[in-house]
mmCIF file of the C-alpha atoms, coordinates in Angstrom:
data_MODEL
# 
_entry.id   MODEL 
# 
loop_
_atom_site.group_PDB 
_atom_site.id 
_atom_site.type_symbol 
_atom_site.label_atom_id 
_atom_site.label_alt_id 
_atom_site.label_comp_id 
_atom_site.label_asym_id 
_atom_site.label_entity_id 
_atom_site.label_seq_id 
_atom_site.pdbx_PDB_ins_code 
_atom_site.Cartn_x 
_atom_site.Cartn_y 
_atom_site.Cartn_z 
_atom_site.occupancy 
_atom_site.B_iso_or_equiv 
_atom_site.pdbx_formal_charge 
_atom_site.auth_seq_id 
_atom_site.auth_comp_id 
_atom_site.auth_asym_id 
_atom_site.auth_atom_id 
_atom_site.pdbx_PDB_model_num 
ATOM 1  C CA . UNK A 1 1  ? 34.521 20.351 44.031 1.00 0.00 ? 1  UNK A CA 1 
ATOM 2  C CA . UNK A 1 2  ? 35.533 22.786 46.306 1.00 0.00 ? 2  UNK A CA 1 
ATOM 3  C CA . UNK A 1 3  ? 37.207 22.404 49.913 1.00 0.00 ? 3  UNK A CA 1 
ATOM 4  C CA . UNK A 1 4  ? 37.173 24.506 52.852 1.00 0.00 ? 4  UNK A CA 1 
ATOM 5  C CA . UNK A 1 5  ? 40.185 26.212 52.378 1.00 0.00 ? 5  UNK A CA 1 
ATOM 6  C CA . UNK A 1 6  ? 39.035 27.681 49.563 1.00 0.00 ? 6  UNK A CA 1 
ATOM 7  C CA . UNK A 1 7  ? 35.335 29.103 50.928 1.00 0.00 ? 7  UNK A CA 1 
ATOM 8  C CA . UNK A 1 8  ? 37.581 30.346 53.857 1.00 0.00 ? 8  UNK A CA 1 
ATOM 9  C CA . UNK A 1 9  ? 39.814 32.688 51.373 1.00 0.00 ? 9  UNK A CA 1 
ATOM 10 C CA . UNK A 1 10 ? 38.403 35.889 50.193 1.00 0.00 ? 10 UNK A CA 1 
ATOM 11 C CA . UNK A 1 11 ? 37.422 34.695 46.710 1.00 0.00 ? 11 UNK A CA 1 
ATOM 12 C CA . UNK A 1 12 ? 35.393 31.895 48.001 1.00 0.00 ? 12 UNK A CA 1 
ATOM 13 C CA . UNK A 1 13 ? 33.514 34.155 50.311 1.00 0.00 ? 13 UNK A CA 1 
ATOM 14 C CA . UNK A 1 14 ? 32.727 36.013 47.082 1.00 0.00 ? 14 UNK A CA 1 
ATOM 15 C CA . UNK A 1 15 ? 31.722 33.422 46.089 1.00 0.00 ? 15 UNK A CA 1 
ATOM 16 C CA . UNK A 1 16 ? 29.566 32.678 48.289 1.00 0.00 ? 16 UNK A CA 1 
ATOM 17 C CA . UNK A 1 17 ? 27.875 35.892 48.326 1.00 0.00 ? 17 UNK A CA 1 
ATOM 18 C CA . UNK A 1 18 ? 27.003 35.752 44.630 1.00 0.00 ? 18 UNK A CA 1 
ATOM 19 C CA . UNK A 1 19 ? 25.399 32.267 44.905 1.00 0.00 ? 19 UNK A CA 1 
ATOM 20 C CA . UNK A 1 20 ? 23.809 34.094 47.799 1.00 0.00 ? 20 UNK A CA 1 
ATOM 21 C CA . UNK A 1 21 ? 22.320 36.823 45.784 1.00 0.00 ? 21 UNK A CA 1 
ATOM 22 C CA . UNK A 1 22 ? 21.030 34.703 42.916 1.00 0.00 ? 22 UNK A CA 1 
ATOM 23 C CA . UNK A 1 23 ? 19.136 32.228 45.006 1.00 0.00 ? 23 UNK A CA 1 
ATOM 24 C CA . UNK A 1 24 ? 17.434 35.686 46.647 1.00 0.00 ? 24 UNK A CA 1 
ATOM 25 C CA . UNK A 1 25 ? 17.222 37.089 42.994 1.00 0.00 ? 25 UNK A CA 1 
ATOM 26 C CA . UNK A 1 26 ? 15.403 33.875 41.941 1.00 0.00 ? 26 UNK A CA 1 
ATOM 27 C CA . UNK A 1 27 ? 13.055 34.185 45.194 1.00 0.00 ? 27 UNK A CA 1 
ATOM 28 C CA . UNK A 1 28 ? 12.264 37.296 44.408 1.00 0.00 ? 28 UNK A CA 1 
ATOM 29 C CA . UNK A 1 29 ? 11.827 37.566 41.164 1.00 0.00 ? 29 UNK A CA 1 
ATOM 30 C CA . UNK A 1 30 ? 9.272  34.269 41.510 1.00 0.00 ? 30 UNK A CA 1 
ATOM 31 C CA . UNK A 1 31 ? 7.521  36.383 43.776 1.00 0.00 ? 31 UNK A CA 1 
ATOM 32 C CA . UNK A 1 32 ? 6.379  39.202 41.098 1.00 0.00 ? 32 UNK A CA 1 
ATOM 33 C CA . UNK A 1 33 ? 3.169  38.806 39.453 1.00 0.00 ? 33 UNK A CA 1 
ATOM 34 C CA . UNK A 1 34 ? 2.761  37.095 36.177 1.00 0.00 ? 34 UNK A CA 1 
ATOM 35 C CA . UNK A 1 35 ? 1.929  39.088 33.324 1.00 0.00 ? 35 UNK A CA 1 
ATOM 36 C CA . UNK A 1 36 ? -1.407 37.801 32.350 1.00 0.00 ? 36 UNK A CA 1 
ATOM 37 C CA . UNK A 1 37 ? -3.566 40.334 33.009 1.00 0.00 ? 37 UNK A CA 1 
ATOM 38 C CA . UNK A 1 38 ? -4.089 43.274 30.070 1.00 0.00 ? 38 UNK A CA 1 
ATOM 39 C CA . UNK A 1 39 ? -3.199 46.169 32.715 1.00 0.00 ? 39 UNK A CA 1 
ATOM 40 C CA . UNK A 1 40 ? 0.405  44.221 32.978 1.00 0.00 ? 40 UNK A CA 1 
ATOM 41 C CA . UNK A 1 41 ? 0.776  44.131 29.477 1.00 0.00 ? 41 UNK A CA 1 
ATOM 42 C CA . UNK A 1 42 ? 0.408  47.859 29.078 1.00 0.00 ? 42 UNK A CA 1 
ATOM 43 C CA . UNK A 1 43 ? 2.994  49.139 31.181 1.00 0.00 ? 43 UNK A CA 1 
ATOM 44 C CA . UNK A 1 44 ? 5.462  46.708 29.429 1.00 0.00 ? 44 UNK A CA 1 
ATOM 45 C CA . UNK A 1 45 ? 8.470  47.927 27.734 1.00 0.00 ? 45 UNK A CA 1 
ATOM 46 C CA . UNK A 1 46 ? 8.759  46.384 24.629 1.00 0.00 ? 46 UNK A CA 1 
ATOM 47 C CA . UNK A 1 47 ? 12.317 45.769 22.947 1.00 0.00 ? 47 UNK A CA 1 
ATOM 48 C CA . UNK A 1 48 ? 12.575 44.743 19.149 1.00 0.00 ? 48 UNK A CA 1 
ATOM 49 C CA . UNK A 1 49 ? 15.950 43.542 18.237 1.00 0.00 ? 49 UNK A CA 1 
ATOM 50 C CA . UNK A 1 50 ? 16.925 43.880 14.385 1.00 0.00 ? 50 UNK A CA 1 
# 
């Protein structure tokens, strides 16, 4: 899909970053507890959309 010519140009190394920062944002964010204790559910923000 993609050759190295293009990961060696500056918008493939942007690339690269973002795929770089949603793998860690995936990591991470698999890391937090779950919700399924009451105490989590308290401090939740709740949104209602109309």
């Amino acid at each position: 899909m993609f050759d190295r010519r293009f990961f060696s140009s500056q918008l493939g190394q942007a690339a690269l970053v973002s795929i770089a920062a949603m793998v860690a944002f995936t990591i991470f964010a698999g890391m937090l507890p779950t919700a399924g204790s009451q105490t989590m559910l308290v401090g939740t923000p709740l949104v209602e959309l109309a």
